[in-house]
C-alpha positions in Angstrom: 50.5 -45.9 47.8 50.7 -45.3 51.7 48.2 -46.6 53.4 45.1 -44.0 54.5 46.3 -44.0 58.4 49.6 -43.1 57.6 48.6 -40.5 54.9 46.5 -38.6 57.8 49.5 -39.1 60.1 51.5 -37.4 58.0 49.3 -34.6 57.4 49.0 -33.9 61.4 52.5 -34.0 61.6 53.3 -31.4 58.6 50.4 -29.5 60.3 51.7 -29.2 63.7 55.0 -28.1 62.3 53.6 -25.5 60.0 51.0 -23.9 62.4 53.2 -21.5 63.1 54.2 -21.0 60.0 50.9 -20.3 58.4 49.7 -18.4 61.6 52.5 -16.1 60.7 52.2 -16.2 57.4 48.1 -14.6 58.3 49.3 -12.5 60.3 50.1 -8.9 60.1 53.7 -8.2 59.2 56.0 -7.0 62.3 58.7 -4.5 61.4 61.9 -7.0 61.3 63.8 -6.7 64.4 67.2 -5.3 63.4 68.8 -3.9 66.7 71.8 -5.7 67.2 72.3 -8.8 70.1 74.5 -7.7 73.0 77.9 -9.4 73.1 77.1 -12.8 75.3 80.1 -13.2 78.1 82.3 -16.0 77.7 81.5 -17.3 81.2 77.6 -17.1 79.5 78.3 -19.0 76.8 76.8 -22.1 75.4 78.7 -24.6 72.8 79.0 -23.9 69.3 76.0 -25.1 67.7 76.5 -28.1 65.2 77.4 -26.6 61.4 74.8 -28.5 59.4 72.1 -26.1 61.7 73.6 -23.2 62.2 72.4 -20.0 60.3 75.6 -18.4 58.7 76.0 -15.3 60.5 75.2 -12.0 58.0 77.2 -8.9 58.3 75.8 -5.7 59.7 76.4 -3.9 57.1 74.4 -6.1 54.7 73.3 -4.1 51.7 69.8 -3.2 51.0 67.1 -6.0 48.9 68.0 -4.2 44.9 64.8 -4.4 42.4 64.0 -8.3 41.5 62.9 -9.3 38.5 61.0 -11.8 36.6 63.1 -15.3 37.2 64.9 -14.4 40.4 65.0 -17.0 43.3 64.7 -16.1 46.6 65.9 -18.1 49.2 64.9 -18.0 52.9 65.0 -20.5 56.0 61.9 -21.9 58.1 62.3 -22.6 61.7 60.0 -25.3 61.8 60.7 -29.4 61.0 60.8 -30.8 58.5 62.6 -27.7 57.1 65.2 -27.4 59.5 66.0 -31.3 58.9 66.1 -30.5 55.0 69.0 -27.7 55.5 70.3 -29.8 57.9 70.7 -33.0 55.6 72.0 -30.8 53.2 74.9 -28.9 54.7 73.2 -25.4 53.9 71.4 -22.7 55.8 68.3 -22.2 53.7 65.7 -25.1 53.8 62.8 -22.5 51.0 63.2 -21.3 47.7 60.1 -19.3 45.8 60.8 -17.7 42.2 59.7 -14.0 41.4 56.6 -14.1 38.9 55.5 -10.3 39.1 56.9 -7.0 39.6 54.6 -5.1 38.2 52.5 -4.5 41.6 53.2 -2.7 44.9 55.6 -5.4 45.7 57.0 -8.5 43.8 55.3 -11.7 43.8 57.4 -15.1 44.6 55.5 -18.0 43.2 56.4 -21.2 45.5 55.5 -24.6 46.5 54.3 -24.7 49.9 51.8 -26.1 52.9 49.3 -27.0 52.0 49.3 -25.6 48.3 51.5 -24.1 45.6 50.4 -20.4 45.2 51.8 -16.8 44.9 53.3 -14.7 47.9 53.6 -11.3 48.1 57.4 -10.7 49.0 57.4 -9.2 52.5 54.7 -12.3 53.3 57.4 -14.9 51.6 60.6 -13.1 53.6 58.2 -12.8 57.1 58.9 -16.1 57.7 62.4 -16.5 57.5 64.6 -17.1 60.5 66.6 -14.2 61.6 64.7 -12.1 58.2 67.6 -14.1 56.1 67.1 -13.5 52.2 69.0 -14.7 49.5 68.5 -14.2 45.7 70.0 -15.6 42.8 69.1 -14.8 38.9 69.6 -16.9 35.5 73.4 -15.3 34.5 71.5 -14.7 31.2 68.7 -12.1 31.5 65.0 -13.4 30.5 63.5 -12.3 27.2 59.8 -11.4 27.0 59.1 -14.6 25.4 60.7 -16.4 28.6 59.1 -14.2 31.1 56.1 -15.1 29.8 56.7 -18.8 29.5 57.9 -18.7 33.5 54.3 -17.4 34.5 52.8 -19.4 32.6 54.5 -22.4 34.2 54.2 -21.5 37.3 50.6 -20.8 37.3 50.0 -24.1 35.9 51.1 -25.5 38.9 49.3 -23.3 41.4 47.0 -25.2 43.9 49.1 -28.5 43.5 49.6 -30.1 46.8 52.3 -29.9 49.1 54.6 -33.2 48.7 55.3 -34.6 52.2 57.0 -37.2 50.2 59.7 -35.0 48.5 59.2 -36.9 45.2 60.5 -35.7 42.4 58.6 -38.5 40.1 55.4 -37.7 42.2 52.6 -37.2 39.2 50.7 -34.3 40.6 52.3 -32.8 44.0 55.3 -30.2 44.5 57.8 -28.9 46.7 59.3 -25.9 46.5 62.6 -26.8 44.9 60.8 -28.7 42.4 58.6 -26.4 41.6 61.2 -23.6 40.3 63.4 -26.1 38.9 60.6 -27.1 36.5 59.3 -23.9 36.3 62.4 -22.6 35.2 63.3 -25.8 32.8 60.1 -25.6 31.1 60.5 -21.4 30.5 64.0 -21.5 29.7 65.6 -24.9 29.3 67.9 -23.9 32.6 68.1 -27.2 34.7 69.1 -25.5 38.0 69.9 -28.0 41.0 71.2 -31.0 41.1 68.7 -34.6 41.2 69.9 -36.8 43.7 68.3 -39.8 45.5 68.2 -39.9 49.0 70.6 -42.9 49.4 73.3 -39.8 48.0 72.2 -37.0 49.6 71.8 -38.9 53.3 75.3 -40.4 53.2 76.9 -37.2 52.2 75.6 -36.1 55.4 76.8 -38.3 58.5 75.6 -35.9 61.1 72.0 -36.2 59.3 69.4 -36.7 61.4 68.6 -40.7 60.3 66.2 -41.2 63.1 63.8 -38.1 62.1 63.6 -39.0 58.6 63.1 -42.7 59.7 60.2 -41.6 61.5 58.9 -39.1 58.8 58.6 -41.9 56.7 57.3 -44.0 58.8 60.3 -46.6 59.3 61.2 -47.0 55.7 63.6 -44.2 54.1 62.9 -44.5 50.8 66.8 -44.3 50.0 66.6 -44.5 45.6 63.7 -42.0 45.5 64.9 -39.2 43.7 64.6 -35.6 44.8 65.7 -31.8 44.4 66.9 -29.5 47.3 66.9 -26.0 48.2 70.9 -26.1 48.6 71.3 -28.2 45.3 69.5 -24.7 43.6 71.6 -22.1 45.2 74.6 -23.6 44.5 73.8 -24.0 40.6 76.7 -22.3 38.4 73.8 -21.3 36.4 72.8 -18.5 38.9 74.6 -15.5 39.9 74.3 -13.8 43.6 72.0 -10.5 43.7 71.9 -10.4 47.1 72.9 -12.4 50.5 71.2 -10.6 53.8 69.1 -9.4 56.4 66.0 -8.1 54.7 64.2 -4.7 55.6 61.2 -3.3 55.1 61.4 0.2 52.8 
């Protein structure tokens, strides 16, 4: 067990990254911005950014967010650190994932793992904070019964008010993270294992342009490299989920 100093470091540090997040997250919800960037001129512009941070550009003509239901992920990317260090470590653009537990209200609610507690999200609070209003959803290639449905809600409400894990420990005995907490939820309601669990020793030396030093710090020296974990990019890749939808969100 971490030592008590290092604990409360650790919680500052997650804090002063999320502020923004949760201010935002408070806040009232902005209509997205979706007036196109002017060209920049080539004398104007800057070097390509590295690809393990870029944000995949989405095309204009992105189609509109269809209905969700019951068992669909939805992916989206937070600007802040550590999350931008997660998609970075793992070759992918989104860094969140939150499964859809409710349609049945004015909007859908996306059940996720999060600071500082696992809860449910009304959709247009869950999509606010993504960089760029980026959404991605993928859903079970076999449709959820009743019995299933019913099974996921269950699951995930189980889990509600679990802490956020810091740690990203799959074996941890009582905290979550996001891609934990809809790989389980969805193991236990269907017997789907979406994602793929790695240890860190894999996952970081897939990676060579990972950022060693940050993660060396977040864990204050020691990279625990056998630990075993579940990403974000491990679950959108699954061949057990199909695409429903790969944009820019707006606001109907």
């Amino acid at each position: 067990m971490p030592a008590l100093p290092s604990l409360l470091t650790r919680v500052l540090l997650v804090a002063a990254a999320l502020g923004p997040c949760l201010a935002a997250a408070a806040a009232p919800l902005p209509s997205p911005a979706l007036t196109p960037l002017p060209a920049v001129p080539a004398s104007l512009a800057v070097p390509a950014v590295p690809t393990s941070l870029a944000v995949p550009a989405v095309p204009a003509s992105a189609p509109v967010l269809p209905p969700l239901a019951v068992g669909d992920l939805v992916f989206i990317r937070v600007p802040w650190r550590p999350f931008v260090e997660v998609a970075a470590a793992t070759g992918s653009w989104t860094n969140h994932v939150g499964i859809v537990v409710d349609t049945g209200g004015p909007e859908p609610l996306v059940a996720e793992s999060t600071f500082p507690l696992a809860r449910a999200t009304p959709l247009s609070r869950f999509v606010a904070r993504s960089e760029g209003a980026r959404v991605a959803v993928r859903r079970l290639a076999q449709p959820l019964d009743e019995a299933q449905a019913a099974r996921l809600k269950a699951a995930a409400q189980a889990r509600y008010g679990a802490l956020y894990d810091t740690g990203f420990d799959l074996r941890s005995p009582r905290r979550q993270f996001c891609s934990r907490f809809v790989h389980e939820v969805l193991l236990q309601a269907t017997g789907a294992t979406v994602g793929e669990v790695e240890r860190f020793e894999t996952l970081l030396r897939r990676r060579p342009d990972a950022n060693l030093g940050f993660w060396r710090l977040w864990y204050f020296g020691r990279i625990p490299w056998q630990r075993q974990t579940v990403t974000p990019a491990s679950v959108l890749a699954s061949p057990l989920l199909r695409p429903v939808f790969d944009g820019r969100w707006q606001r109907s």
